[in-house]
mmCIF file as gemmi writes it, N, C-alpha and C atoms, coordinates in Angstrom:
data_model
loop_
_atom_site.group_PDB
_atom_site.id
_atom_site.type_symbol
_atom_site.label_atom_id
_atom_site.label_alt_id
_atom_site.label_comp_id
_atom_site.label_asym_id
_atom_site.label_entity_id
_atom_site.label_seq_id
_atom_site.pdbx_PDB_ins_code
_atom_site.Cartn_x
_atom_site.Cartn_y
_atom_site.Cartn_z
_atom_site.occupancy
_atom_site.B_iso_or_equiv
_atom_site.pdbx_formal_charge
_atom_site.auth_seq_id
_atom_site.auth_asym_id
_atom_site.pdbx_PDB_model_num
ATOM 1 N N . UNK Axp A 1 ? 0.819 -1.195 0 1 0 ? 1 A 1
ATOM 2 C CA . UNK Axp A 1 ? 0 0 0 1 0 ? 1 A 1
ATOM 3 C C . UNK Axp A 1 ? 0.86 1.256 0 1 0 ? 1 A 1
ATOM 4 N N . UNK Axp A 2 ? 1.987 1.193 0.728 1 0 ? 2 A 1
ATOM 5 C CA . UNK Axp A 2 ? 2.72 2.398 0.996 1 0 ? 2 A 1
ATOM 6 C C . UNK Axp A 2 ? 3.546 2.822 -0.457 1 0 ? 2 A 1
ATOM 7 N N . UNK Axp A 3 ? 3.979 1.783 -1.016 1 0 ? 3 A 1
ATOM 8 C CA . UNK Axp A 3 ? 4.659 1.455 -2.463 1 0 ? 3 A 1
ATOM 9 C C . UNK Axp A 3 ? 4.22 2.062 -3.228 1 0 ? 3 A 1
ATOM 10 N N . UNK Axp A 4 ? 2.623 2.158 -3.807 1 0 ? 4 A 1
ATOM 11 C CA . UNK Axp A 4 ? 2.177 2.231 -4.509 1 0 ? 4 A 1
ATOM 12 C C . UNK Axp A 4 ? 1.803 3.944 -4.372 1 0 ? 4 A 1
ATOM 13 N N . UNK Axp A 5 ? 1.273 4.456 -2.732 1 0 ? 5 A 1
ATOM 14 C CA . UNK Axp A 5 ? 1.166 5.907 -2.68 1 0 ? 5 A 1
ATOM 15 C C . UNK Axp A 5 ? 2.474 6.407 -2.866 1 0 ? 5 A 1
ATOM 16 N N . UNK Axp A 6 ? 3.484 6.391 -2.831 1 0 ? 6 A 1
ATOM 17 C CA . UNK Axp A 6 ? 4.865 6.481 -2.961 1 0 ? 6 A 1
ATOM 18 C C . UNK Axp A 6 ? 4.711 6.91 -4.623 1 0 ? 6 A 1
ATOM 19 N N . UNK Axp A 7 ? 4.575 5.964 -5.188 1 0 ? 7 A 1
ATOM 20 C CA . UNK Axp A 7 ? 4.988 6.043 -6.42 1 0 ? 7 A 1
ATOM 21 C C . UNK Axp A 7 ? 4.12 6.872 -7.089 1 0 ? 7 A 1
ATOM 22 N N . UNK Axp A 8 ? 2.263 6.759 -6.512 1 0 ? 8 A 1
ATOM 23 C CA . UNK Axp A 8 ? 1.442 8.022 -7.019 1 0 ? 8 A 1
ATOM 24 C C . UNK Axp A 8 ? 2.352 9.385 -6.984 1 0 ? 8 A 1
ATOM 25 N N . UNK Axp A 9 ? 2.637 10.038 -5.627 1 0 ? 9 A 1
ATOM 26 C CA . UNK Axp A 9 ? 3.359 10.756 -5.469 1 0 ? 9 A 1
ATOM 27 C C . UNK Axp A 9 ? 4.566 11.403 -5.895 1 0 ? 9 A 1
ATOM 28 N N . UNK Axp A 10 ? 5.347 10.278 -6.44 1 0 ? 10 A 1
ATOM 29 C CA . UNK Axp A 10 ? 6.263 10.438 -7.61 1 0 ? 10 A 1
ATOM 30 C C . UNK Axp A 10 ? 6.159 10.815 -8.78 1 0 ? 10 A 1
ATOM 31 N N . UNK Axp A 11 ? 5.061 10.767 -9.451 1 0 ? 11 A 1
ATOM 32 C CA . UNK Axp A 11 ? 4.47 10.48 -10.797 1 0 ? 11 A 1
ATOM 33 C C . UNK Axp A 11 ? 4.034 12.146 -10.859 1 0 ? 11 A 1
ATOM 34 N N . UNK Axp A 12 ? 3.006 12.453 -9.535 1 0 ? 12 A 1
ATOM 35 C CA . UNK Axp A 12 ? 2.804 13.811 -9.674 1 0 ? 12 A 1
ATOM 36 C C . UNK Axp A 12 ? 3.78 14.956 -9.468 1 0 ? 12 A 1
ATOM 37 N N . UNK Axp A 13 ? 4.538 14.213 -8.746 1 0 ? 13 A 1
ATOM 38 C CA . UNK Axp A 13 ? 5.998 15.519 -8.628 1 0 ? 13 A 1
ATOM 39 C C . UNK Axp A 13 ? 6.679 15.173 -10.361 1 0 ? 13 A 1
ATOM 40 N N . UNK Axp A 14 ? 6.561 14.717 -11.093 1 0 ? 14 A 1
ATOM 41 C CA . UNK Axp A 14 ? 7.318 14.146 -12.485 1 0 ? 14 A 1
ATOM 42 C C . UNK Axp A 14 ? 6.371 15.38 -12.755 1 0 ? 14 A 1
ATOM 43 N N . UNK Axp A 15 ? 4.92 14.614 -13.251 1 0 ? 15 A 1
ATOM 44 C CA . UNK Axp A 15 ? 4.404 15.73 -13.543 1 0 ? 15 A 1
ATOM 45 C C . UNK Axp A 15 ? 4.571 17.794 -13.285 1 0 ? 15 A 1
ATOM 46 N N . UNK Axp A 16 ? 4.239 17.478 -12.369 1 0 ? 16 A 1
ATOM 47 C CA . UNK Axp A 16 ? 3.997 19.202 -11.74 1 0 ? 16 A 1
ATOM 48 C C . UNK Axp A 16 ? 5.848 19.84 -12.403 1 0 ? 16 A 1
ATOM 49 N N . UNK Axp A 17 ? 6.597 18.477 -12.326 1 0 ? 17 A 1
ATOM 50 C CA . UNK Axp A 17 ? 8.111 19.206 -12.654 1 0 ? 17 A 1
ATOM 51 C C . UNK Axp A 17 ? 8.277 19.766 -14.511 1 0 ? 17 A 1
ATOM 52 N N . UNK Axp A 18 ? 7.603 18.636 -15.339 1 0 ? 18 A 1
ATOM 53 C CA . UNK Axp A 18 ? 7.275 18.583 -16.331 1 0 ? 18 A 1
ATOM 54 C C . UNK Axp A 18 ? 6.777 20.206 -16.856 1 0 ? 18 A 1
ATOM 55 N N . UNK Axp A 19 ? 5.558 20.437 -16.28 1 0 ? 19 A 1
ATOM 56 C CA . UNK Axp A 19 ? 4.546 21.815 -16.223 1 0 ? 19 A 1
ATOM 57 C C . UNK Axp A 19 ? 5.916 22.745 -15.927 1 0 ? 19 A 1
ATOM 58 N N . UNK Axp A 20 ? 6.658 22.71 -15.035 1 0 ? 20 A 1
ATOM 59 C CA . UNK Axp A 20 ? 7.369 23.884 -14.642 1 0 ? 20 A 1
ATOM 60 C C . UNK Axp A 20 ? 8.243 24.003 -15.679 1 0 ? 20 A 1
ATOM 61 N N . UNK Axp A 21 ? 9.57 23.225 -15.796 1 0 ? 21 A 1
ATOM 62 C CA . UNK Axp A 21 ? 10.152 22.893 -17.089 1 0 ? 21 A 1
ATOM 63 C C . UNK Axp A 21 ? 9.293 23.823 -18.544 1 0 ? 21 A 1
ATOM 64 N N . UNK Axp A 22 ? 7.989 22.977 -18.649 1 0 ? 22 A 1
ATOM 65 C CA . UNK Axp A 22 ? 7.505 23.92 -20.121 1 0 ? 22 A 1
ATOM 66 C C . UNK Axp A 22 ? 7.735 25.563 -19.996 1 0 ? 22 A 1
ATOM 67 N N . UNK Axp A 23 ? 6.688 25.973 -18.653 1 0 ? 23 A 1
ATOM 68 C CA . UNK Axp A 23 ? 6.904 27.376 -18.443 1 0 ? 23 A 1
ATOM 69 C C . UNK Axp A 23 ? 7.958 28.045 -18.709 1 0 ? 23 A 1
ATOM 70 N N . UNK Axp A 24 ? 9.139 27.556 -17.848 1 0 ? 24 A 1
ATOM 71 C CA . UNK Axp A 24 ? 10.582 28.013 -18.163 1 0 ? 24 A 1
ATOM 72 C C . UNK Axp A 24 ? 10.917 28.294 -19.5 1 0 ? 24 A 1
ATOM 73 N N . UNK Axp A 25 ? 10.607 27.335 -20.45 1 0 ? 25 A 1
ATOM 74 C CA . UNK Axp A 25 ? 11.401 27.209 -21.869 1 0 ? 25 A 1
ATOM 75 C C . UNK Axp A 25 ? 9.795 28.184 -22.289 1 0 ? 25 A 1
ATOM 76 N N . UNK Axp A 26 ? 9.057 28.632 -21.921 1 0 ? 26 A 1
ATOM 77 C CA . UNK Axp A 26 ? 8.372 29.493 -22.737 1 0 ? 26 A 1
ATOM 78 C C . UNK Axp A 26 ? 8.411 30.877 -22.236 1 0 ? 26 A 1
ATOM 79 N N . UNK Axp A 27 ? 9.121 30.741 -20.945 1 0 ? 27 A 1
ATOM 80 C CA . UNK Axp A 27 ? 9.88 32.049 -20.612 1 0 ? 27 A 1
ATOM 81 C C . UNK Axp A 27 ? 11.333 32.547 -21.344 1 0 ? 27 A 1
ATOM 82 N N . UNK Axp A 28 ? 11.913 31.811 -21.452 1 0 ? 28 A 1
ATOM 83 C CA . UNK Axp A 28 ? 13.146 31.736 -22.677 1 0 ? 28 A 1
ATOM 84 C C . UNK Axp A 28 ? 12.862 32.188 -23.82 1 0 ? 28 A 1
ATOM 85 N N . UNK Axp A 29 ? 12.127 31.327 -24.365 1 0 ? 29 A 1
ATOM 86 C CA . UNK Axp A 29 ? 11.551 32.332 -25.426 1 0 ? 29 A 1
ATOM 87 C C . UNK Axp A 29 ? 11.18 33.491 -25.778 1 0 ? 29 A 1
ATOM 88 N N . UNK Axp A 30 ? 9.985 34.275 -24.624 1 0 ? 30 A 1
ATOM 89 C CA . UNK Axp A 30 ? 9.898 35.084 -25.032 1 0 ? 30 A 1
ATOM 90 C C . UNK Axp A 30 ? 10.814 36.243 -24.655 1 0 ? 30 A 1
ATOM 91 N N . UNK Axp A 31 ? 11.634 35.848 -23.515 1 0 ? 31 A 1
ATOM 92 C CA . UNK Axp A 31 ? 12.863 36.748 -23.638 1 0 ? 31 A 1
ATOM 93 C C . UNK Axp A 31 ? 13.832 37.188 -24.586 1 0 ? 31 A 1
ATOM 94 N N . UNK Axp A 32 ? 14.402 35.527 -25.016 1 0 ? 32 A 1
ATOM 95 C CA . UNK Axp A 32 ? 15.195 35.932 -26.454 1 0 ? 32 A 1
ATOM 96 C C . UNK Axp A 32 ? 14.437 36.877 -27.343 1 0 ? 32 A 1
ATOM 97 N N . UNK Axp A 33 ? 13.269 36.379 -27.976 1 0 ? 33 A 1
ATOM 98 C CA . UNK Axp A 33 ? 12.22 37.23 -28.437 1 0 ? 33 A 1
ATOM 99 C C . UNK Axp A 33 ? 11.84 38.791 -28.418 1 0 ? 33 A 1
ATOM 100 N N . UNK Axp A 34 ? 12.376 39.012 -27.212 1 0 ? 34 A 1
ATOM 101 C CA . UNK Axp A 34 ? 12.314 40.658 -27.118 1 0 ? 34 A 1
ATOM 102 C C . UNK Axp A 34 ? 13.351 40.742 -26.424 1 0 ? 34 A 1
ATOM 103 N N . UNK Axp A 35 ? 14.441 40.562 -26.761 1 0 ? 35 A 1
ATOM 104 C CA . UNK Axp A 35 ? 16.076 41.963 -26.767 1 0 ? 35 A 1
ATOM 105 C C . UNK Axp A 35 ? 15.793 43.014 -27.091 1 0 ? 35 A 1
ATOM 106 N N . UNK Axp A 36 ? 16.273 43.578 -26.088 1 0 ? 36 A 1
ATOM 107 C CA . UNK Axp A 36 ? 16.491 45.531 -26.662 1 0 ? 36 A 1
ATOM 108 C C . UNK Axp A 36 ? 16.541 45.621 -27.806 1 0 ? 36 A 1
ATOM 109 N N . UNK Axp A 37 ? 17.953 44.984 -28.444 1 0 ? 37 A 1
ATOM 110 C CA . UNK Axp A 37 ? 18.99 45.103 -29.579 1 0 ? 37 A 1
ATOM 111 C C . UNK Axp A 37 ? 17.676 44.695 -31.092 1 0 ? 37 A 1
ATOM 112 N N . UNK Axp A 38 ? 17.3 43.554 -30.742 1 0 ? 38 A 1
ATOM 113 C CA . UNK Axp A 38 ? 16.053 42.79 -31.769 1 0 ? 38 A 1
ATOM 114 C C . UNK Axp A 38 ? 15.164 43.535 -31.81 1 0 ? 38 A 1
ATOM 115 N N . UNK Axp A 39 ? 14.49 44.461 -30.854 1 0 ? 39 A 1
ATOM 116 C CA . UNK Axp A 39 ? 13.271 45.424 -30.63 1 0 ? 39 A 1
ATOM 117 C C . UNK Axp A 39 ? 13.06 46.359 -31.547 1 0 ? 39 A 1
ATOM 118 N N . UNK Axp A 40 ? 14.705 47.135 -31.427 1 0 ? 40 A 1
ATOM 119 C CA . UNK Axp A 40 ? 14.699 48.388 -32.122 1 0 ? 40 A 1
ATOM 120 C C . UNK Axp A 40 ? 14.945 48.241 -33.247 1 0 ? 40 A 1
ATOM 121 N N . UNK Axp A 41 ? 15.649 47.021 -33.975 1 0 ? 41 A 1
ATOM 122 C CA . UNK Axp A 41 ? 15.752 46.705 -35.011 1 0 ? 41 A 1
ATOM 123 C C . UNK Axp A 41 ? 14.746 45.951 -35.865 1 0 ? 41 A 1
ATOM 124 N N . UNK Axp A 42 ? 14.526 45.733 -35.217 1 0 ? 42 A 1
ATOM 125 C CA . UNK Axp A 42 ? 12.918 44.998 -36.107 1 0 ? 42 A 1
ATOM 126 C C . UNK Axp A 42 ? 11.632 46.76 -36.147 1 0 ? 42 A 1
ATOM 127 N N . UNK Axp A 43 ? 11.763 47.416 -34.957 1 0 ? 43 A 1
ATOM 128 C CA . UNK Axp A 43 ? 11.158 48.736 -35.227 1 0 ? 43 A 1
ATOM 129 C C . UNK Axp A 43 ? 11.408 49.003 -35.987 1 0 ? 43 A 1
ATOM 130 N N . UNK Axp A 44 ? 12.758 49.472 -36.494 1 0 ? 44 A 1
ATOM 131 C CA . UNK Axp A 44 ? 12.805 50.602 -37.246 1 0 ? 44 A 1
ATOM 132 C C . UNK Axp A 44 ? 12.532 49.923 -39.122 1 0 ? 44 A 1
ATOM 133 N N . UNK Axp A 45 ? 13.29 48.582 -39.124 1 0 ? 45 A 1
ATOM 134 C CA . UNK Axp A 45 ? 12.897 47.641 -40.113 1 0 ? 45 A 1
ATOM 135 C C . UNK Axp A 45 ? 11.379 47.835 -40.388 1 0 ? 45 A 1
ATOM 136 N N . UNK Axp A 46 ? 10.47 47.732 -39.72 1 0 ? 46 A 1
ATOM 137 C CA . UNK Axp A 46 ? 8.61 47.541 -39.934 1 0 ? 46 A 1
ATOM 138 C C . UNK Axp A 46 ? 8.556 49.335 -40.116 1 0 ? 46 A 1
ATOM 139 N N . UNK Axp A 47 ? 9.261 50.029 -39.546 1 0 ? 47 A 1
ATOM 140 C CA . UNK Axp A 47 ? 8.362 51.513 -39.715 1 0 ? 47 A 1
ATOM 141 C C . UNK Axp A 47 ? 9.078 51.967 -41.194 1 0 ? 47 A 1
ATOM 142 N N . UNK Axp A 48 ? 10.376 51.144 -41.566 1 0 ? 48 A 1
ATOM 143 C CA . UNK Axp A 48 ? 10.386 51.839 -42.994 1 0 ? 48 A 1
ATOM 144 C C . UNK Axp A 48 ? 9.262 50.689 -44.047 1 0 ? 48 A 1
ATOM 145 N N . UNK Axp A 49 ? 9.083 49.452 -43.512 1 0 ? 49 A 1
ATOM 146 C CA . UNK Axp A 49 ? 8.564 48.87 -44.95 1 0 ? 49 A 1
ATOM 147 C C . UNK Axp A 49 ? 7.048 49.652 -45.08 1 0 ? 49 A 1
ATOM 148 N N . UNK Axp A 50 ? 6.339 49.872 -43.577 1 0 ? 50 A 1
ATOM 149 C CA . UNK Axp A 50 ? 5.008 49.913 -43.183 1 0 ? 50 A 1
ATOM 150 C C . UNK Axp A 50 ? 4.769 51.447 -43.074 1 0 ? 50 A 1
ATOM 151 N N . UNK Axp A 51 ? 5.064 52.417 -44.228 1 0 ? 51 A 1
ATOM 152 C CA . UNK Axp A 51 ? 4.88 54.022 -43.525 1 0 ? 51 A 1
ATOM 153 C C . UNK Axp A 51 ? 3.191 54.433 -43.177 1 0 ? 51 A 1
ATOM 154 N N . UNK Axp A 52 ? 3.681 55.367 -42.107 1 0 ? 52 A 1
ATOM 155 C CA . UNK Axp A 52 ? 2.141 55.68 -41.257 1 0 ? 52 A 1
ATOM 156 C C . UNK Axp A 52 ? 1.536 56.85 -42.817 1 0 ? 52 A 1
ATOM 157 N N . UNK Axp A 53 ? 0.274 56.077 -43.051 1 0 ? 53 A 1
ATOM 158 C CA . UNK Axp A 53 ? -0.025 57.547 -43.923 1 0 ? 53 A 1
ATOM 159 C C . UNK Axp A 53 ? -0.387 58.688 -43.725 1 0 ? 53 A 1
ATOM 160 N N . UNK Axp A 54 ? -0.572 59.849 -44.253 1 0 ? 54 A 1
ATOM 161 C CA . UNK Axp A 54 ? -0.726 61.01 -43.787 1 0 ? 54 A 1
ATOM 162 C C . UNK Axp A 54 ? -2.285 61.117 -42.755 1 0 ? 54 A 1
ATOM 163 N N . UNK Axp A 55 ? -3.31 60.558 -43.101 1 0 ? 55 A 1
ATOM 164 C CA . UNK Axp A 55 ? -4.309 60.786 -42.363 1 0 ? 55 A 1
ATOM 165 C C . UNK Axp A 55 ? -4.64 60.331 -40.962 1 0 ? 55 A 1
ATOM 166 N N . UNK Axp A 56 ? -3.343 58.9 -41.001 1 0 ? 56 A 1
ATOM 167 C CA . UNK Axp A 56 ? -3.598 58.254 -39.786 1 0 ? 56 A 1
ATOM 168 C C . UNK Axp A 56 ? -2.265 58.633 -38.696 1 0 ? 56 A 1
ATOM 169 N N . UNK Axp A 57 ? -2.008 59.52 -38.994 1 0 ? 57 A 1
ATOM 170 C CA . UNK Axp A 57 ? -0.52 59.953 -38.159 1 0 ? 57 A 1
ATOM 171 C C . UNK Axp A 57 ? -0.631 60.187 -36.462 1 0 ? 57 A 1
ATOM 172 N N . UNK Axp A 58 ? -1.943 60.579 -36.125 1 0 ? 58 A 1
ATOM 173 C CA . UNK Axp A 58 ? -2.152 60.756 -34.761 1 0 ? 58 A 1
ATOM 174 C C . UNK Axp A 58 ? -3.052 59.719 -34.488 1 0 ? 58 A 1
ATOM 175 N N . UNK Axp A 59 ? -3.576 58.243 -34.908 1 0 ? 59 A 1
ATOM 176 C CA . UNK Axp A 59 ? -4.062 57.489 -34.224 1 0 ? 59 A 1
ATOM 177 C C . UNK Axp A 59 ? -2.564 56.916 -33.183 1 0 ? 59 A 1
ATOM 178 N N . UNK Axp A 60 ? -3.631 56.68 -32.348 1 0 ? 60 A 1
ATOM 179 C CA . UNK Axp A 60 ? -2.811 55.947 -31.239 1 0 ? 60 A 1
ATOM 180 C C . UNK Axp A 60 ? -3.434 54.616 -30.417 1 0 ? 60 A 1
ATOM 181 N N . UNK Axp A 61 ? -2.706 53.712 -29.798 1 0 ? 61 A 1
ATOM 182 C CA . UNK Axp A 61 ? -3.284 52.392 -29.35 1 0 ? 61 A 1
ATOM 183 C C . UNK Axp A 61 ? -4.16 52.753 -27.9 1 0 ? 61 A 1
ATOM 184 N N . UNK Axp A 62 ? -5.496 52.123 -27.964 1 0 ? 62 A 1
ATOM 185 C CA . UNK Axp A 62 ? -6.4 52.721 -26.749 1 0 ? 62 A 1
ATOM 186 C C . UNK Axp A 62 ? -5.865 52.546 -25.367 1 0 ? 62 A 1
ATOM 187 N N . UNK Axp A 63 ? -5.862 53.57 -24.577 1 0 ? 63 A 1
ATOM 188 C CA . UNK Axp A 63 ? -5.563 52.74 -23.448 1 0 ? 63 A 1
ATOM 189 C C . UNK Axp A 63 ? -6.422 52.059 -22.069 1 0 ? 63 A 1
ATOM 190 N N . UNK Axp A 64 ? -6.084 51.199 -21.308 1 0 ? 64 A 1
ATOM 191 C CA . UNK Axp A 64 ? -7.096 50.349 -20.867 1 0 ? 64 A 1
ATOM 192 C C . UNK Axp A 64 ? -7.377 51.43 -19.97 1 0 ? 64 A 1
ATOM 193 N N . UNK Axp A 65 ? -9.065 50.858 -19.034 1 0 ? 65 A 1
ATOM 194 C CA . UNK Axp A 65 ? -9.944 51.79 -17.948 1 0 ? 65 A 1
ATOM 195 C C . UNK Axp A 65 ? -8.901 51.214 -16.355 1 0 ? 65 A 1
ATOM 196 N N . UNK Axp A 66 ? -9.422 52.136 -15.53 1 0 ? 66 A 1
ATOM 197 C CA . UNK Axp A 66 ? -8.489 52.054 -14.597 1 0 ? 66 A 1
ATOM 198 C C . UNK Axp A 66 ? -8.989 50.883 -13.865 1 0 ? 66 A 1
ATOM 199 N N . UNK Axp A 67 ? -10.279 50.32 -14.089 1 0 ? 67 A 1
ATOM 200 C CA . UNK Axp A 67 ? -10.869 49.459 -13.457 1 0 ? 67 A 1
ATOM 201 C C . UNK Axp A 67 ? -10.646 48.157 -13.878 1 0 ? 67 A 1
ATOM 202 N N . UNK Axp A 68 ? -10.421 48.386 -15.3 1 0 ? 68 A 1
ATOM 203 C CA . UNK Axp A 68 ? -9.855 46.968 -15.818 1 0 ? 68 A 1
ATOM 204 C C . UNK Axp A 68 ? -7.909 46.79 -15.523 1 0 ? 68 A 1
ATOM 205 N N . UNK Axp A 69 ? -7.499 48.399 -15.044 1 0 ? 69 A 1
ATOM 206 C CA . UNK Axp A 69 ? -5.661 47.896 -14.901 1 0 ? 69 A 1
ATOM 207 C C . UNK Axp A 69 ? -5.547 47.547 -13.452 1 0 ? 69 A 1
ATOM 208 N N . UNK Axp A 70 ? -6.493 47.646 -12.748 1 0 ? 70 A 1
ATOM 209 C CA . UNK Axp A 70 ? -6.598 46.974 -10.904 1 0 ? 70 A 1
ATOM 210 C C . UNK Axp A 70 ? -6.618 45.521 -11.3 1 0 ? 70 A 1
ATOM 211 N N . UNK Axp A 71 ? -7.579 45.115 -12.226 1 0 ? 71 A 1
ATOM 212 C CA . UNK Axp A 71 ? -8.152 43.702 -12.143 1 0 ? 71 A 1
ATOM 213 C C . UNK Axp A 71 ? -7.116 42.389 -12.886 1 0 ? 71 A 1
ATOM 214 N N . UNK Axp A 72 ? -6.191 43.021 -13.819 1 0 ? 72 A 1
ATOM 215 C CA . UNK Axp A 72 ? -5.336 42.39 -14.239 1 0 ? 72 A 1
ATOM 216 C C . UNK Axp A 72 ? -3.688 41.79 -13.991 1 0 ? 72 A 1
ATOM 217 N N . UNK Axp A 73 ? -3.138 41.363 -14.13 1 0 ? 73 A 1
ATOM 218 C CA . UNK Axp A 73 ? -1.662 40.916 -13.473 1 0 ? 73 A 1
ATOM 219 C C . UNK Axp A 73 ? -0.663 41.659 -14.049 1 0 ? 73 A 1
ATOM 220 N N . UNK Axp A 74 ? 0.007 41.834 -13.269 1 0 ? 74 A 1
ATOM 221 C CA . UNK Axp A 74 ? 1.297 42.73 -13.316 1 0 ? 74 A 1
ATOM 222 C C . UNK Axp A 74 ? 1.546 42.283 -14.607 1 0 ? 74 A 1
ATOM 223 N N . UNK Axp A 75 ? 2.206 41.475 -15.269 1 0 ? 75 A 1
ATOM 224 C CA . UNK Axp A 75 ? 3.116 40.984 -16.978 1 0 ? 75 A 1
ATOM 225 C C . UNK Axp A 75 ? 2.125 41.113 -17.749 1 0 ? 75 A 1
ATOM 226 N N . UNK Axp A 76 ? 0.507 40.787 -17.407 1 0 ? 76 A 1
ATOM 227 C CA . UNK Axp A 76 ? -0.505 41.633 -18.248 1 0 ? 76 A 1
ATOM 228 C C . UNK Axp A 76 ? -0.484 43.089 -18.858 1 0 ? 76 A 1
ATOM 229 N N . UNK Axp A 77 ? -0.563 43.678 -17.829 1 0 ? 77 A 1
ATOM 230 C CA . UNK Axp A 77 ? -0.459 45.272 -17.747 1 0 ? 77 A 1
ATOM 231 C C . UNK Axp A 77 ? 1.055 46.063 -18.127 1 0 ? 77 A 1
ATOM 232 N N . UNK Axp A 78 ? 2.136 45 -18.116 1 0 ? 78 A 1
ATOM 233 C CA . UNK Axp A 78 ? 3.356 45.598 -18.109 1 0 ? 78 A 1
ATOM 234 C C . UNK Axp A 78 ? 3.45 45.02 -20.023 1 0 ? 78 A 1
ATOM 235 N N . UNK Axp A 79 ? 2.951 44.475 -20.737 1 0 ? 79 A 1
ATOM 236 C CA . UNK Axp A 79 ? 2.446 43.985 -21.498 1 0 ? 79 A 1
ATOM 237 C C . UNK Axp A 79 ? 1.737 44.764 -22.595 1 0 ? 79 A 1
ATOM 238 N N . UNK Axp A 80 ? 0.755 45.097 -22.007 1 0 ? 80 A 1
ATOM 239 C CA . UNK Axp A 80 ? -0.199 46.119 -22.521 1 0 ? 80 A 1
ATOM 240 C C . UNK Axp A 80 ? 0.605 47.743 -22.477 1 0 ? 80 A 1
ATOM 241 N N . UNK Axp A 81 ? 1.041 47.984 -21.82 1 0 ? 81 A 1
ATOM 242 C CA . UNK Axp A 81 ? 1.913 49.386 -21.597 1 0 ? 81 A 1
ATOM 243 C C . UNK Axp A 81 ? 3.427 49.553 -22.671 1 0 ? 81 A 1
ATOM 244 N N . UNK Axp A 82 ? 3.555 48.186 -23.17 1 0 ? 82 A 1
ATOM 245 C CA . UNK Axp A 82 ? 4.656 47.84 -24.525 1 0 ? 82 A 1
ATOM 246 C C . UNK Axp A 82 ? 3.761 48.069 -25.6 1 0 ? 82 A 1
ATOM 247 N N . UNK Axp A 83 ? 2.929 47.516 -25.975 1 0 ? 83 A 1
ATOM 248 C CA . UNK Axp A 83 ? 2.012 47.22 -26.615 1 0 ? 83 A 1
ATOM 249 C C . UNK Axp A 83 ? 1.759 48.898 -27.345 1 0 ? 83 A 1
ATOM 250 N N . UNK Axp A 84 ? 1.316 49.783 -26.391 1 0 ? 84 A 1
ATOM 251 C CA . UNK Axp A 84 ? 0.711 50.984 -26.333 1 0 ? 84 A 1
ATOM 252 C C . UNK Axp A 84 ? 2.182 52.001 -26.613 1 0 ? 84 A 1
ATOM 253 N N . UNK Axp A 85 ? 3.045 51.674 -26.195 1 0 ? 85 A 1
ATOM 254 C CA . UNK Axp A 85 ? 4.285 52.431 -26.814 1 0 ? 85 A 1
ATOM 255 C C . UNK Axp A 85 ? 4.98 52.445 -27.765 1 0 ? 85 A 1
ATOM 256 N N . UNK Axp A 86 ? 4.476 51.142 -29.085 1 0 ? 86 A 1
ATOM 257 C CA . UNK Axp A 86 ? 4.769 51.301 -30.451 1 0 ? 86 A 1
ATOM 258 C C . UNK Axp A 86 ? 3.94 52.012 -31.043 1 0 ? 86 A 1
């Protein structure tokens, strides 16, 4: 009996380690993914292929209600505040 909860127990720490592991490597990613160095260079790359035309020169990205930036998570909101500065 003890063997067998033992080994349940094992299986879910494999697991739960598994889950953490993915996170990590999808935290990697999106770090490499956004370098300073890659940021500004891929900016300035998209703002020459993509020029703003004359009529749309002062749109800008909306920004969220204060009620919805309480309710959301910090890398959400820190997220959205990148987002809003291209």
């Amino acid at each position: 009996m003890t063997k067998r909860r033992n080994d349940e127990k094992i299986s879910r720490y494999r697991r739960k380690l598994r889950k953490l592991q993915e996170k990590q490597r999808k935290r990697n990613r999106i770090v490499y993914s956004t370098s300073d160095s890659d940021q500004s260079d891929t900016k300035e790359k998209l703002m020459k292929e993509y020029t703003i035309l004359e009529n749309c020169s002062l749109l800008q990205a909306p920004t969220l209600n204060p009620e919805i930036l309480a309710a959301i998570a910090e890398t959400t909101r820190n997220r959205d505040k990148k987002v809003e500065a291209v």
